[in-house]
N, C-alpha and C positions, 0 to 999 in steps of 0.2 A: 516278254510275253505281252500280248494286247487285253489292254486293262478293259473287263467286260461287264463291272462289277453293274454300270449302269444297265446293260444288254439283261441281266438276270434280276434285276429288280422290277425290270419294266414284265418282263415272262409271270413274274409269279401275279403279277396285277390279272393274267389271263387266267381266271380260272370256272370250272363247273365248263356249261355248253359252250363259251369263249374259245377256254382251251381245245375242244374237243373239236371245235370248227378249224381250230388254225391247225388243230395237228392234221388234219383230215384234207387241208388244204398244201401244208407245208411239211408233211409229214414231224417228226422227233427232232426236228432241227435247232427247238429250246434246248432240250435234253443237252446238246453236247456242249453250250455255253456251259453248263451246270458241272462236267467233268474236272477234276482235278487231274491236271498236268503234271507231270512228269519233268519239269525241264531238265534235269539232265539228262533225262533217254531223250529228248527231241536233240539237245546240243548233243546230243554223242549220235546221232542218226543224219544231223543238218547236214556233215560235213560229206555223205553222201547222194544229197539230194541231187538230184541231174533237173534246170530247169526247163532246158528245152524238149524232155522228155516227158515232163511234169511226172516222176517217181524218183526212186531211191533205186541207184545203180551199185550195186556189187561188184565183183570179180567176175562171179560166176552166172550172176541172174540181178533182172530187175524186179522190183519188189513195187505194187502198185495195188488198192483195192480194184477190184472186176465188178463190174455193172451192179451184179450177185448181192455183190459185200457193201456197195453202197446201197442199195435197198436196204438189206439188212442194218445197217447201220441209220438209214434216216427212217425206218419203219413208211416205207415210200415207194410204192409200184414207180419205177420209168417205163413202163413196156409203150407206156402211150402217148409220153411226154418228150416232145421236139426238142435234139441237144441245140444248145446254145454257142452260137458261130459268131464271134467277133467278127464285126463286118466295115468297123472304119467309122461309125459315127455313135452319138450319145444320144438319148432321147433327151429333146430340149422342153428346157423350161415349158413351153407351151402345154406340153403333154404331161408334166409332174407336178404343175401346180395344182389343179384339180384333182389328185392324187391326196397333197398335202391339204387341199380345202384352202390353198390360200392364194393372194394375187398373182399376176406373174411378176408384178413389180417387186412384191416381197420377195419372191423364192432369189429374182436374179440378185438382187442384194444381199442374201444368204450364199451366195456362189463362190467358191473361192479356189484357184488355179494355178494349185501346187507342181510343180514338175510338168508343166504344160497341161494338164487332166483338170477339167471343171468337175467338182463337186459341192454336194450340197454340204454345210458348213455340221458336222455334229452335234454342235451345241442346238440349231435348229431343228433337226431333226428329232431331239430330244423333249423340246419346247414341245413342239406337234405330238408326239406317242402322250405327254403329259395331259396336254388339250384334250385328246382324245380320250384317255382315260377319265378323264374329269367331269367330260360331256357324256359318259357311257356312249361314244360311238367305237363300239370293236369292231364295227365292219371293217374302216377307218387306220383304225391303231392297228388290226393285223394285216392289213395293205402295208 
């Protein structure tokens, strides 16, 4: 299971009108960091996950939450929100250092390109939500 203990430390730091911006922004999507797992229902469920389907294939039926149930679950209208189309490229450094408040010579030395995929480095990204917190900028930290 992915270790989140830092993801929910950093959540509770959001609190009073903080929090109320980012759920309103981001809907309940702290809330499920905060859920206690199951793992043996996920390992007794994994072994039917279809990925090219992205759900869980049955005998009989696929089994997938509906638009509905993920509202429901992120306490989060989509009626109005553009789905997200993988399209071939990453937004570059240029465009996420002013995100992160920091140079672009920092971020690209936080870059690190596991299995062909650039990403920003966790322990960095960690650094910055601390900064942020520290500086009371939650515009900031809930970006």
């Amino acid at each position: 299971m992915p270790k989140v203990q830092n993801l929910i430390e950093f959540g509770k730091l959001l609190e009073g009108k903080h929090r109320i911006d980012f759920n309103h922004k981001y809907g309940k999507i702290l809330s499920l960091i905060e859920v206690d797992v199951q793992v043996e229902a996920i390992t007794a469920l994994f072994q039917f996950y279809d990925p090219l389907f992205r759900c869980f294939t049955f005998k009989d039926f696929q089994m997938a939450p509906t638009l509905e149930e993920y509202e429901q679950i992120l306490g989060y209208c989509l009626e109005n929100v553009k789905p997200y189309h993988y399209i071939g490229h990453y937004r570059s450094p240029k465009k996420i250092a002013p995100i992160l408040k920091v140079k672009e010579d920092k971020l690209k030395s936080n870059i690190k390109s596991p299995h062909g995929v650039d990403g920003v480095k966790l322990s960095f990204l960690e650094e910055r939500l601390k900064s942020f917190s520290e500086e009371g900028d939650w515009a900031a930290f809930a970006d």
